[in-house]
N, C-alpha and C positions, 0 to 999 in steps of 0.2 A: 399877540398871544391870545386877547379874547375871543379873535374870530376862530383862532384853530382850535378852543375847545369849544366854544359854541358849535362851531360844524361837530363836532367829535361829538356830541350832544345830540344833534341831529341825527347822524349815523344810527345812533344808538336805537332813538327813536323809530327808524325807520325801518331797522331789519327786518326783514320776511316780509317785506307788503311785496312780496310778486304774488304770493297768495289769495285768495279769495276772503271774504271776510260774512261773518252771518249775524242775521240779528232777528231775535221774536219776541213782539210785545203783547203776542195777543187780541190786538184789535182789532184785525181783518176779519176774526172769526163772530160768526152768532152768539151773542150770550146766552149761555145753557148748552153749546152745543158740545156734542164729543171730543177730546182733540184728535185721537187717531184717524187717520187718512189725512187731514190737514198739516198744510206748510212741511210738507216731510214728515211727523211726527208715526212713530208706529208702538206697537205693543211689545214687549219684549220676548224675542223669540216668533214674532209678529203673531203673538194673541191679543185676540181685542177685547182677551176679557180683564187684561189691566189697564183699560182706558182712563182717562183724567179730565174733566169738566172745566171749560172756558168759562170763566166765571165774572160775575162784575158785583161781586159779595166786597172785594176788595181789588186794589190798584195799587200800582205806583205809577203806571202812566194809564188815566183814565181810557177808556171804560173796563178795559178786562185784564185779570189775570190768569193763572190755568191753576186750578183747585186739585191737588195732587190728595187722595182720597186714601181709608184703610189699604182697598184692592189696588193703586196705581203702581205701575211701574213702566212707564213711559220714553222713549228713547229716540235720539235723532241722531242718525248718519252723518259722518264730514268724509268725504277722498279727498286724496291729491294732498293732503296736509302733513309733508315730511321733513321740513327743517324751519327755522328759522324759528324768531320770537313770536310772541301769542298771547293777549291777554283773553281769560274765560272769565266771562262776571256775570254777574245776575244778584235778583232782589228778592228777598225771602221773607212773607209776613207768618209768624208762629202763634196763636191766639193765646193767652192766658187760658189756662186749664188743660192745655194739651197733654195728651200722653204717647207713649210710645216711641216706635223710631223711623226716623223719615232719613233720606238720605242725599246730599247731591253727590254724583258721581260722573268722572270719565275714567276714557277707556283708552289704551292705544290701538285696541284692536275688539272690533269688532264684526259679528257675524249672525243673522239669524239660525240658531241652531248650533253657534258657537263656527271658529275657538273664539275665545274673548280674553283679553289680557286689561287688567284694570291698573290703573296710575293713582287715581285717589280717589276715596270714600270718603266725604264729611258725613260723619253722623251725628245727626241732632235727636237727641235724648231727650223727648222733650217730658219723663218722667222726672230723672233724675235734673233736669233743668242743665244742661252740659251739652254743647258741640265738644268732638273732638274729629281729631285728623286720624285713622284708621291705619293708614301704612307708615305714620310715623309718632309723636310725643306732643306734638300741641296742642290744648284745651282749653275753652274760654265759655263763660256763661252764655245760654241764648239770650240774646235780645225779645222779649216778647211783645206783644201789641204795636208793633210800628216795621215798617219798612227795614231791611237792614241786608246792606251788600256781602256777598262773597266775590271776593277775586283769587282769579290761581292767575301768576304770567310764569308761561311755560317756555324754555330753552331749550328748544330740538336740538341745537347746534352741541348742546352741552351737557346734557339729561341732565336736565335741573329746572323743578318748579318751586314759588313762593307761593305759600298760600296767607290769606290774609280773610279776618269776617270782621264785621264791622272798623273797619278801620286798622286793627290791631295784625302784624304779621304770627301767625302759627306755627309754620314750621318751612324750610327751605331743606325738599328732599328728592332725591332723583325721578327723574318720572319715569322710566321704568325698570325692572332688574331683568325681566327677562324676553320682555314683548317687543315690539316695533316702536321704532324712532318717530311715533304718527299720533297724531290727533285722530280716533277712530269714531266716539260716538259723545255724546251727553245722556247720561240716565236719572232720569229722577222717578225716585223710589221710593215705597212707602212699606215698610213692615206692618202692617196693621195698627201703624202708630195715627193717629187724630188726621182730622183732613188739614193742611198748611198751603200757602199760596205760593207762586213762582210769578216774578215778571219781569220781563226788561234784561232777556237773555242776550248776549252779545258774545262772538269768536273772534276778536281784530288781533290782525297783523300789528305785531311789533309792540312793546313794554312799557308800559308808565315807570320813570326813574323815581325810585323811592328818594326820599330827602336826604338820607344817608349818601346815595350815588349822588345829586346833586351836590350834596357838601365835597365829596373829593373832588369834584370837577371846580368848583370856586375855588379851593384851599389852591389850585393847579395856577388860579388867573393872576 
């Protein structure tokens, strides 16, 4: 009985890796230099006058991260990305005294010059001191001065994402209502809110099982 939910475990794990998978740390690039043109990265609407600075001001994996600015609004293409499971994470450092609103966001669809269909918007308030989730109801304090993860694991198969920041889950809401069954872009965005860091982006095939799934599956053995 262990091995068949252990496999069942496995499965679970494994869904969607016939897909590609992405990862950017930042560290291939020059410190100081532009991101746009690099690793895929483009301006939104491909203007490069919302470019965002490779930075090595701060890290999570030494030397660089990318310094999303008042002017950034920077954005990276995925195709071919139509079903299966997906986890999107990344590392987010917000400095003490920040203002304004910064934002991460995807998209199911994306297009320079549009149409564009968005799935979720985190925005980090970093006046009022509050993330919250934009298409749905959860809200939790920023973490400031330190490293601090976001993950979304997305469910093509079942329009359903978790999202989750620092540890804590936010909210489990469809990923789209009226767009494509797709992973189209990553945007990270700045309302003229303070400059904040980004690094240690990743798009892997297939779901980390929250403790809760691992408990049903033991309660099974």
């Amino acid at each position: 009985m262990k091995v068949f939910f252990a496999c069942a475990a496995c499965l679970m794990l494994s869904a969607g890796l016939a897909g590609a998978e992405w990862n950017e740390n930042f560290d291939s690039y020059a410190s100081g230099s532009l991101i746009i043109g690099q690793g895929g990265w483009a301006g939104w609407d491909d203007n490069p006058a919302w470019d965002a600075i490779v930075s090595a001001d701060q890290a999570q994996s030494a030397p660089n991260s990318v310094a999303i600015t008042p002017t950034s609004d920077i954005v990276h293409q995925f195709t071919g990305i139509a079903g299966g499971l997906w986890t999107m994470s990344g590392y987010c450092y917000i400095p003490t005294g920040s203002s304004g609103h910064q934002y991460f966001i995807l998209l199911n669809t994306y297009n320079h010059g549009g149409p564009y269909s968005w799935s979720v918007q985190l925005r980090f308030n970093s006046t009022t001191g509050m993330m919250n989730v934009m298409e749905g109801s959860g809200s939790t304090p920023i973490v400031n001065d330190q490293w601090t993860k976001v993950e979304i694991h997305i469910n093509l198969d079942e329009n359903q994402q978790t999202i989750y920041y620092n540890g804590i889950q936010l909210d489990t809401i469809p990923w789209t209502t009226s767009g494509a069954m797709e992973i189209g872009a990553i945007d990270l965005f700045s309302d003229m809110g303070s400059t904040i860091y980004w690094d240690d982006l990743s798009l892997e095939p297939g779901a980390a099982l929250t403790p809760s799934t691992w408990g049903q599956i033991k309660a099974t053995w």
